[in-house]
C-alpha positions as CSV (number, residue, x, y, z in Angstrom):
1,X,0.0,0.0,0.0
2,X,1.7,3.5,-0.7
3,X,1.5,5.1,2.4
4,X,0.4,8.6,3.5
5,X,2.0,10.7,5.6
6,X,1.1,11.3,9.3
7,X,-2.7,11.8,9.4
8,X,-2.4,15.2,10.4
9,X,-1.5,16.3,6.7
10,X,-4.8,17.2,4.8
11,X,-2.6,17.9,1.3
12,X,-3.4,15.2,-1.5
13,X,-1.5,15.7,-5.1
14,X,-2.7,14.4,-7.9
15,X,-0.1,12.8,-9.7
16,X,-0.7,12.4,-13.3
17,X,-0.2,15.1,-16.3
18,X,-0.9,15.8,-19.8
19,X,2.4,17.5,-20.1
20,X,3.9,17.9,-24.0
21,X,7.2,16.6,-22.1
22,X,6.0,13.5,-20.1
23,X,7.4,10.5,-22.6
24,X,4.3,8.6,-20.8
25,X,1.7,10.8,-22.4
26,X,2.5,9.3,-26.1
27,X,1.8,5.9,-27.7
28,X,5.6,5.6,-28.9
29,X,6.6,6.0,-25.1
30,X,8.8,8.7,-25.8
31,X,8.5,12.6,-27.0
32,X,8.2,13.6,-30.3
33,X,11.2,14.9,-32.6
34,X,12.1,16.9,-35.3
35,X,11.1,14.5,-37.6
36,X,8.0,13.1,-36.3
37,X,4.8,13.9,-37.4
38,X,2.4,15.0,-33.7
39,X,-1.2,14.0,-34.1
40,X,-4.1,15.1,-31.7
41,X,-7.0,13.3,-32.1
42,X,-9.9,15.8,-33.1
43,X,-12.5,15.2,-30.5
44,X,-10.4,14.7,-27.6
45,X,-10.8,17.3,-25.6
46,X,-6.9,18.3,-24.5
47,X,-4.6,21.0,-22.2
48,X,-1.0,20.8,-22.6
49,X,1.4,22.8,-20.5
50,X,4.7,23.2,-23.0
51,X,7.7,23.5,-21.0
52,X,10.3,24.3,-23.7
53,X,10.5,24.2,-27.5
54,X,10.0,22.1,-30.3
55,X,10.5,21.5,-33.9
56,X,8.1,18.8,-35.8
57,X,7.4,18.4,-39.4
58,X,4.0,18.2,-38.8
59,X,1.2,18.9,-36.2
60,X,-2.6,17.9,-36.3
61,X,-4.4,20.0,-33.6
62,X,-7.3,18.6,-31.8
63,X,-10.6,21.0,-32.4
64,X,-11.3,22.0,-28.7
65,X,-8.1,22.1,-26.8
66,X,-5.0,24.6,-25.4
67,X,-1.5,24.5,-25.0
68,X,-0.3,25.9,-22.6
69,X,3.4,28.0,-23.3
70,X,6.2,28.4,-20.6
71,X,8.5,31.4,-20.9
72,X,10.8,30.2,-24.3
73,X,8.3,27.4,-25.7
74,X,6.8,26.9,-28.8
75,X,6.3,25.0,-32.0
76,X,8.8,25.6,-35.0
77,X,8.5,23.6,-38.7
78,X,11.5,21.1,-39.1
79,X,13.7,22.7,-41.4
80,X,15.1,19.0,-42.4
81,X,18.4,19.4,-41.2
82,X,19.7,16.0,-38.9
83,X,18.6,15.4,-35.7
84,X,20.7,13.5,-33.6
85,X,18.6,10.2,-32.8
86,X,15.6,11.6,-34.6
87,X,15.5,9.7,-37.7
88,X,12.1,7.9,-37.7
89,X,9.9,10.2,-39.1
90,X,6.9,8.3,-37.3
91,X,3.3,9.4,-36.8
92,X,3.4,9.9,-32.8
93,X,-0.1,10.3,-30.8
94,X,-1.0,11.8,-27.9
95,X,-2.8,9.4,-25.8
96,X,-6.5,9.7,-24.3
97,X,-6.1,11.6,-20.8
98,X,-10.4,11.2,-20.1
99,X,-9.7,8.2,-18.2
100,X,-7.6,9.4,-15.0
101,X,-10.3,9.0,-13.1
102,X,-10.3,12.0,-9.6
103,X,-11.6,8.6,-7.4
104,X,-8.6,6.6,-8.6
105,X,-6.4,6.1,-5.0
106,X,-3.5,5.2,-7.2
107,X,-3.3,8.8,-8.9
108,X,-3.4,10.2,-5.5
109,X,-0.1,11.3,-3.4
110,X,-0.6,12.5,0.2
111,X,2.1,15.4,0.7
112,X,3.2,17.2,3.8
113,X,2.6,20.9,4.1
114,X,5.6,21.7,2.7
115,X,5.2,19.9,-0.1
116,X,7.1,17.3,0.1
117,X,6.1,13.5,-0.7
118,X,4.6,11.9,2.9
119,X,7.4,10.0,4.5
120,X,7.1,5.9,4.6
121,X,6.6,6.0,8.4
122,X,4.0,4.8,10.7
123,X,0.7,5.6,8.9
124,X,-1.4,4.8,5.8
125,X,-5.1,5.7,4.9
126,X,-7.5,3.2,4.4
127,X,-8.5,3.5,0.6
128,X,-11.5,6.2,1.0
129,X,-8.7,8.3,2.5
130,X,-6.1,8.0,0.0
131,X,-8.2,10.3,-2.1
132,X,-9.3,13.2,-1.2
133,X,-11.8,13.9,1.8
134,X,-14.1,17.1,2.1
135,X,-11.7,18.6,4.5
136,X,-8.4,18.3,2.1
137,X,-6.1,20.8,0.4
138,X,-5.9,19.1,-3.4
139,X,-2.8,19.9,-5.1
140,X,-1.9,19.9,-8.9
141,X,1.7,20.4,-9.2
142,X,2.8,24.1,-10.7
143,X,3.9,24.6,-14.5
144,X,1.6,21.4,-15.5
145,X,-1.5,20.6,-17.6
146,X,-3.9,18.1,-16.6
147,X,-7.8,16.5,-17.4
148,X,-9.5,15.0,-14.8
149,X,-12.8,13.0,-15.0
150,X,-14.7,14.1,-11.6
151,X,-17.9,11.8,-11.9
152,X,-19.5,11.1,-8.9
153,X,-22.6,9.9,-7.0
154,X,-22.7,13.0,-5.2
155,X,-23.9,16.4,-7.7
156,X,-20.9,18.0,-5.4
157,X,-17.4,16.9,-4.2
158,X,-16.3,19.3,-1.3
159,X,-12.6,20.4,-0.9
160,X,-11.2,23.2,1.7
161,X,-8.7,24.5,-1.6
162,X,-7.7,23.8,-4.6
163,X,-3.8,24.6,-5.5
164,X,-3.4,25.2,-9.5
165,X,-0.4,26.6,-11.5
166,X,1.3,27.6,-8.9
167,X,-2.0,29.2,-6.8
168,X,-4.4,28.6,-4.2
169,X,-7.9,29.0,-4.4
170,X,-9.3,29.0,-1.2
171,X,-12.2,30.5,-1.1
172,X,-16.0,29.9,-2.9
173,X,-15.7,33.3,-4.6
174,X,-11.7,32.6,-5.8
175,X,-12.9,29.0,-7.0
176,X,-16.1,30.3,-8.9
177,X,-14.1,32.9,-10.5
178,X,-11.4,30.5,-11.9
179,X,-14.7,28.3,-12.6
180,X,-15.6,30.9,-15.4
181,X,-12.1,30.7,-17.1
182,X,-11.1,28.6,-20.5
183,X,-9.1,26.5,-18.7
184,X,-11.5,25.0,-16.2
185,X,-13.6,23.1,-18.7
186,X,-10.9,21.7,-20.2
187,X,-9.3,20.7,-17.3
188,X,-12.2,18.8,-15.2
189,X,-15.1,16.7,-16.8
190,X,-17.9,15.0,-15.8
191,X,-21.1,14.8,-13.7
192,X,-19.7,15.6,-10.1
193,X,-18.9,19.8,-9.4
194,X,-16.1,20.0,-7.4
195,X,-16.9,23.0,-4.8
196,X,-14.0,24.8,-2.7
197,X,-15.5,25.7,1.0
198,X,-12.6,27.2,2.7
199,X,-13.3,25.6,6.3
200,X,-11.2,22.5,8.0
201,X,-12.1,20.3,10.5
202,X,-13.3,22.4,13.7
203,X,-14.2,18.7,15.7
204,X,-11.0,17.9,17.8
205,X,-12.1,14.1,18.0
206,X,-12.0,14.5,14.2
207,X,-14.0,14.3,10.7
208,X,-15.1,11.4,8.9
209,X,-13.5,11.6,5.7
210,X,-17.0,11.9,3.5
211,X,-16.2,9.6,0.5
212,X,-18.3,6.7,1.2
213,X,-21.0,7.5,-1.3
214,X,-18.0,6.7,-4.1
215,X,-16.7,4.3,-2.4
216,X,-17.4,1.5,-5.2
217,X,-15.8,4.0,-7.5
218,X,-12.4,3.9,-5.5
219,X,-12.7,0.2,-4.9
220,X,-13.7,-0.2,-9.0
221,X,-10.3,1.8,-9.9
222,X,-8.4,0.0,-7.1
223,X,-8.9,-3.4,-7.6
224,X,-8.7,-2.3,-11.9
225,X,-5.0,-1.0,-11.1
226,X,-4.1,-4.5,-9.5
227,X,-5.5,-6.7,-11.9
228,X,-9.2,-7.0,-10.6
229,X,-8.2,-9.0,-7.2
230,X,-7.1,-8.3,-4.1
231,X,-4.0,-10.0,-2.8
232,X,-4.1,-13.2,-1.4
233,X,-3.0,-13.1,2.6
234,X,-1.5,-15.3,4.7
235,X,-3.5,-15.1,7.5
236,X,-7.1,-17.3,8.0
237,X,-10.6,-14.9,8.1
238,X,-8.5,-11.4,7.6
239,X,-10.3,-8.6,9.0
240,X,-12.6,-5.7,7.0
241,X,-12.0,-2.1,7.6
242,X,-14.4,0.3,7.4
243,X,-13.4,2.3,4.2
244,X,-10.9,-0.1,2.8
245,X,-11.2,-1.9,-0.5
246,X,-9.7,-5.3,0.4
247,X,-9.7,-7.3,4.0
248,X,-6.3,-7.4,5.8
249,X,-4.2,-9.5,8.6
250,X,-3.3,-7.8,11.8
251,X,-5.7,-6.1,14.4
252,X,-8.3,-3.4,14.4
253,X,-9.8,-1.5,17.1
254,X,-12.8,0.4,17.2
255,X,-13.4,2.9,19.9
256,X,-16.3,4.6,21.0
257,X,-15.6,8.1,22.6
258,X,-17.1,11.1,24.8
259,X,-16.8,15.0,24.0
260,X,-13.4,15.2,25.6
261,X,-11.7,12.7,23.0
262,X,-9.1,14.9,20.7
263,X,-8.2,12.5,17.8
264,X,-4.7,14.3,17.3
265,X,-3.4,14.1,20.7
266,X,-4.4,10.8,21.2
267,X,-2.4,10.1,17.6
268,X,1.3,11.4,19.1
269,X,-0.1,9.6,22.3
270,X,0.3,6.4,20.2
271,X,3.3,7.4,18.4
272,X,5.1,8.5,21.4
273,X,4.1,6.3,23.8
274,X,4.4,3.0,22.0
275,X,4.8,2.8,17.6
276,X,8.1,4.6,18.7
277,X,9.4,1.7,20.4
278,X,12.1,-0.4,17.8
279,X,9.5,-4.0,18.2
280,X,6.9,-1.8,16.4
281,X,9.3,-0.4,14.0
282,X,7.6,-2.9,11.3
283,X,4.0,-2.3,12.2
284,X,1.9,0.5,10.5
285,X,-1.0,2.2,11.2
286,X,-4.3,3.5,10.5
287,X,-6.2,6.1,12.2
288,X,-9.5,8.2,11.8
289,X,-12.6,8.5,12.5
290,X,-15.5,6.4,10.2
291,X,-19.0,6.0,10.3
292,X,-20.5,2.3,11.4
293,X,-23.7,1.9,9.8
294,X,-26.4,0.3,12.0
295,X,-29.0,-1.9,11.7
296,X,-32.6,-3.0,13.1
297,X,-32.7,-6.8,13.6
298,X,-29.6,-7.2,11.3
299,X,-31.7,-6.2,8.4
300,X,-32.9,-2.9,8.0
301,X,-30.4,0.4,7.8
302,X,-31.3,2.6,10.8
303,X,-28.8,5.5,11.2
304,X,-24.9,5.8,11.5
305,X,-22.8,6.1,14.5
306,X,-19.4,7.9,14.5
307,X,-16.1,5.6,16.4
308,X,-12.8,5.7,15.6
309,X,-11.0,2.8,14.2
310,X,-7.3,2.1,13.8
311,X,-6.4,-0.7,11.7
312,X,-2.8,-2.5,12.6
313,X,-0.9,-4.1,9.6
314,X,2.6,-5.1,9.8
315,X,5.8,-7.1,7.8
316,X,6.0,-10.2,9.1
317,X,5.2,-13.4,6.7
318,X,3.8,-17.4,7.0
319,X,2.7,-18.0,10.2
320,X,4.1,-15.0,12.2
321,X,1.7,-12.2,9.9
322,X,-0.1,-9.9,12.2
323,X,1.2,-11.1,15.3
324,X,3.0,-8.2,16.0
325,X,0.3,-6.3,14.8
326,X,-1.7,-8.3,17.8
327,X,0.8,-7.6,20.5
328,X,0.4,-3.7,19.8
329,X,-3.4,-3.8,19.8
330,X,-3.0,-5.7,22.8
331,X,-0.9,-2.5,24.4
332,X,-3.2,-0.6,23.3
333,X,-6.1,-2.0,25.1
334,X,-4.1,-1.7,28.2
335,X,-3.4,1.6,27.9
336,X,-7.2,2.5,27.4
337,X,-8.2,0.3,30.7
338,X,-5.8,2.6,32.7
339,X,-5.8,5.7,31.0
340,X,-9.0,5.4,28.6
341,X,-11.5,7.8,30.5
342,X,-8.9,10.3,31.2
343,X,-8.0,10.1,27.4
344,X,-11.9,10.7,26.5
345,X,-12.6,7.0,25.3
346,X,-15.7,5.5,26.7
347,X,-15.2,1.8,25.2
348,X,-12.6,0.0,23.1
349,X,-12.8,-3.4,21.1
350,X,-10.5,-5.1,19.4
351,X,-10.3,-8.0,16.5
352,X,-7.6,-9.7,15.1
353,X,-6.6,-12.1,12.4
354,X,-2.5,-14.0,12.2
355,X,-1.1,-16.1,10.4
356,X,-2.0,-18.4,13.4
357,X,-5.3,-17.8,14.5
358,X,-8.9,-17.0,13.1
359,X,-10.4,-13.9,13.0
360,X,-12.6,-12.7,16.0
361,X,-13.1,-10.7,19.1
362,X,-10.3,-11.3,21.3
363,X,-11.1,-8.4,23.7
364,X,-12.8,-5.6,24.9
365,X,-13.1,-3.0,27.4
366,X,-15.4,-0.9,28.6
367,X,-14.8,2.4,31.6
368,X,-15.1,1.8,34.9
369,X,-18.0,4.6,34.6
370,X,-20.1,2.4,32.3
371,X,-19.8,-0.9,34.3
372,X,-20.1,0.7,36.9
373,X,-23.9,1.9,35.9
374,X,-24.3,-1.9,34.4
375,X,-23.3,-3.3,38.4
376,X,-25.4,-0.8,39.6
377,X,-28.6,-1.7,37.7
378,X,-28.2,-5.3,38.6
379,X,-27.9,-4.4,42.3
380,X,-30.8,-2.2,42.4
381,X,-33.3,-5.3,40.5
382,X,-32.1,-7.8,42.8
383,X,-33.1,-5.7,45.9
384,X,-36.3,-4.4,44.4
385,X,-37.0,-8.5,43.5
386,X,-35.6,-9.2,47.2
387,X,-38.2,-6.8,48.6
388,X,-41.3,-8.0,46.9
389,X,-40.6,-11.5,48.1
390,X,-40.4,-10.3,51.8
391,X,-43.6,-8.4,51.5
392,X,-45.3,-11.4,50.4
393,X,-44.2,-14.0,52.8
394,X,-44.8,-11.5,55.3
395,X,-48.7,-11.7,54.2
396,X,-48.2,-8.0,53.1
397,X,-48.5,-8.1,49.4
398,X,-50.9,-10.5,47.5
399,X,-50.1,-11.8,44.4
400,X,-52.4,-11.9,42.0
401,X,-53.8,-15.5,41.3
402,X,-53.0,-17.0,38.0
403,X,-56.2,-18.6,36.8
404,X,-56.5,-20.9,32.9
405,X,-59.9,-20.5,31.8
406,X,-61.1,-23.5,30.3
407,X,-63.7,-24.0,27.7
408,X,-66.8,-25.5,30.1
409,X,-66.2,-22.0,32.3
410,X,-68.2,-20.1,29.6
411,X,-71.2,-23.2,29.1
412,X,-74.5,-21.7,30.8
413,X,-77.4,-23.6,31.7
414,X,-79.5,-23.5,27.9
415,X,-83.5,-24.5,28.2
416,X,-84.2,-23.9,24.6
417,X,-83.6,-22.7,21.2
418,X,-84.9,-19.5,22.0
419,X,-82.5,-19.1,25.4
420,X,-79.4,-20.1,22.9
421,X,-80.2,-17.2,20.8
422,X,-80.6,-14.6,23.1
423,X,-77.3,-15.9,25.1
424,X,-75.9,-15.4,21.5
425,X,-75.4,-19.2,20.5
426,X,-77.1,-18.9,17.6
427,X,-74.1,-20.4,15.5
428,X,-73.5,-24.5,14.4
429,X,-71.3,-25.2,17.6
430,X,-74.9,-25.3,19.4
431,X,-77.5,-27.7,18.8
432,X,-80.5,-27.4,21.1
433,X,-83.1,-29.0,19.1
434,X,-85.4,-32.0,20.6
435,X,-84.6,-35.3,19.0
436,X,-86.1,-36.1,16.0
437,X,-89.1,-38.6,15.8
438,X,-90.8,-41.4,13.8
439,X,-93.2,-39.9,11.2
440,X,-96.7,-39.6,12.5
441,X,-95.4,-39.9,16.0
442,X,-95.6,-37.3,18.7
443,X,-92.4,-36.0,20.1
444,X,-91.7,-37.5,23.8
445,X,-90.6,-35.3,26.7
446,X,-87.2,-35.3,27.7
447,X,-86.8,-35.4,31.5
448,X,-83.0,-35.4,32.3
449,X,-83.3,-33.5,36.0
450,X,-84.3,-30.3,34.3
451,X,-81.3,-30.5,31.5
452,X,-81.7,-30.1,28.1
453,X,-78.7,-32.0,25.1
454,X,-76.5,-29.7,23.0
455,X,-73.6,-30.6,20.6
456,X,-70.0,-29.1,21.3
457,X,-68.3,-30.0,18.1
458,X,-68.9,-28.0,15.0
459,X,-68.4,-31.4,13.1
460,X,-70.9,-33.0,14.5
461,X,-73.5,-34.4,12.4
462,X,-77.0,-32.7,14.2
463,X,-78.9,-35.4,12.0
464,X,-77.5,-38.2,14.7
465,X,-79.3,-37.0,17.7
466,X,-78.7,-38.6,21.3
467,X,-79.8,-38.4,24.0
């Protein structure tokens, strides 16, 4: 994984050009001569930045396009006299710059303030992160062209500047206004808008990064770069980041934190304290805060709750991957159980996954403060339950009886048809008619002790009296 530089740094470069110089930007891998022939393709949409000059023998222009002309550059006709190691005379072409995609990570370079490449150190971003988040300072490198497709799934990708030919824009009204110039259109191209708002961070426990909408984009360009696949890993049931593209060995720990958590402190805390020391020197680290999606039942999407995760990777290979990875999350665990409420962090948990061991939840810790409240509860429940049992054996407090009804509770005494109906058993799971009789005979009275039949089941034949 190219690494960033320490979190802190909000600077992203974007790395690729459509210089006339860059041997990369032509299908014959190399610049054209004096005896080349330069061919633009007519609808491609092109800016060049020219950094010094040339002479061709011929030169098709695209039809909507600039070059941009450094102090001392320009075009002149080949006057036919040699050129040392220019003898071809081939047709060269500038290739198709629409597809440098802005949510490629691999196009991205995370720079310190000063401008300088981020150093291989302790950090990396997870993939979202490597390009760049609503609170970044994008940079395109002075004295070069570019063309950038911005398409999103949001209508507007927010920035806090924009850095262009050697000047930042870092303001709505400075962004609009360069927004209106030739070079704008030419420069950026699709559906998204990208929109400069000026404003960082102000949340000490940090800002979730914002590219999560586009995350299949970055994943989609990712896992294009490398051949469609993610690497194969050494270590059973790696672990999934939030925001990352492909799963991992090591350890990751998510922590859930109160109003007095500052993200950066808590950063050199870690650094200082304990990726310092020379065992860690091979481990790296990941650090922000994400969004965890939650869920009702598993299934349905409810709302989003802010933690902070830090994902631990590390060098080691075969059986040994992520175990020292393990061991760091495992001081860092300690360190929240002694110091964690002081440091602003209600809860931690941790998963890991080595070359050794499955994946899984291997610990966890929440504040004193919280089990606390959790010990309390409990208490309180067992002496309300004690109480109540007291009361009653005292005689003090009846229970209430617990009484099954059962279906011959609800039968009432029924004398006749017309009794049934008025009770409101006029339906076929009551039969109170007199057995049937002979024809021609008179019906006999029943005398039963003053009771009179009537059928319970509903399947019950009422042609088959008894009695």
């Amino acid at each position: 994984l190219p690494l960033a530089g320490a979190a802190a740094a909000t600077y992203k470069q974007w790395m690729p050009n459509t210089n006339f110089e860059t041997a990369s930007n032509w299908d014959k891998g190399r610049v054209p001569c004096a005896s080349d022939t330069v061919h633009f393709e007519k609808n491609k949409v092109v800016s060049v930045f020219v950094r010094s000059p040339h002479a061709l023998a011929d030169m098709y222009l695209p039809l909507n396009g600039e070059f941009l002309l450094a102090s001392g550059a320009g075009f002149a006709a080949f006057d036919g006299s040699w050129d040392p190691g220019c003898d071809s005379g081939a047709t060269v072409r500038f290739t198709d710059a629409d597809h440098h995609m802005w949510f490629d990570p691999t196009l991205w370079q995370a720079v310190s303030p000063n401008m300088e490449l981020g150093p291989s150190g302790h950090f990396f971003s997870v993939d979202e992160e490597r390009v760049p988040c609503r609170y970044d300072d994008v940079i395109f490198q002075s004295e070069t062209s570019f063309r950038v497709n911005v398409d999103s799934s949001r209508r507007v990708i927010n920035l806090r500047s924009i850095s262009l030919m050697g000047q930042e824009l870092s303001s709505p009204e400075a962004w609009a206004q360069y927004l209106r110039g030739p070079s704008a259109l030419l420069q950026f191209h699709g559906n998204g808008t990208l929109q400069v708002t000026g404003t960082s961070c102000s949340d000490k426990s940090g800002c979730a990064c914002g590219n999560a909408p586009d995350g299949h984009r970055i994943c989609a360009a990712l896992l294009r770069a490398s051949g469609r696949r993610c690497p194969v890993l050494a270590c059973r049931s790696p672990l999934q980041p939030l925001g990352h593209c492909c799963r991992v060995c090591g350890a990751t720990i998510n922590l859930d934190f109160s109003p007095d958590f500052d993200l950066q402190k808590y950063r050199d805390r870690l650094v200082q304290a304990l990726l310092n020391q020379p065992k860690y020197s091979g481990v790296q680290m990941a650090i922000s805060k994400v969004h965890k999606a939650q869920t009702f039942l598993g299934v349905i999407p409810r709302s989003s709750t802010p933690l902070i995760q830090i994902v631990l990777i590390d060098d080691e290979a075969g059986a040994q991957t992520g175990t020292t990875a393990e061991q760091l999350a495992a001081d860092i665990m300690e360190d929240i159980a002694q110091h964690g409420e002081e440091l602003g962090i209600s809860s931690g948990k941790m998963e890991v996954a080595t070359g050794s061991t499955f994946s899984g939840q291997v610990g966890s810790h929440a504040l004193s403060r919280i089990t606390a409240g959790t010990v309390l509860g409990l208490l309180f429940g067992l002496l309300l339950l004690g109480g109540i049992l007291f009361l009653y054996r005292k005689g003090r407090l009846r229970l209430p009886a617990l009484r099954i009804p059962r279906p011959w509770d609800k039968m009432e005494e029924l004398t006749s048809p017309e009794a049934a109906s008025v009770k409101g058993f006029d339906n076929p799971m009551f039969d109170v008619e007199p057995p049937s009789t002979d024809a021609g005979e008179e019906p006999q009275e029943m005398h039963s002790k003053d009771h009179q039949v009537f059928y319970l089941n509903p399947l019950y034949d009422a042609s088959e009296t008894e009695t």
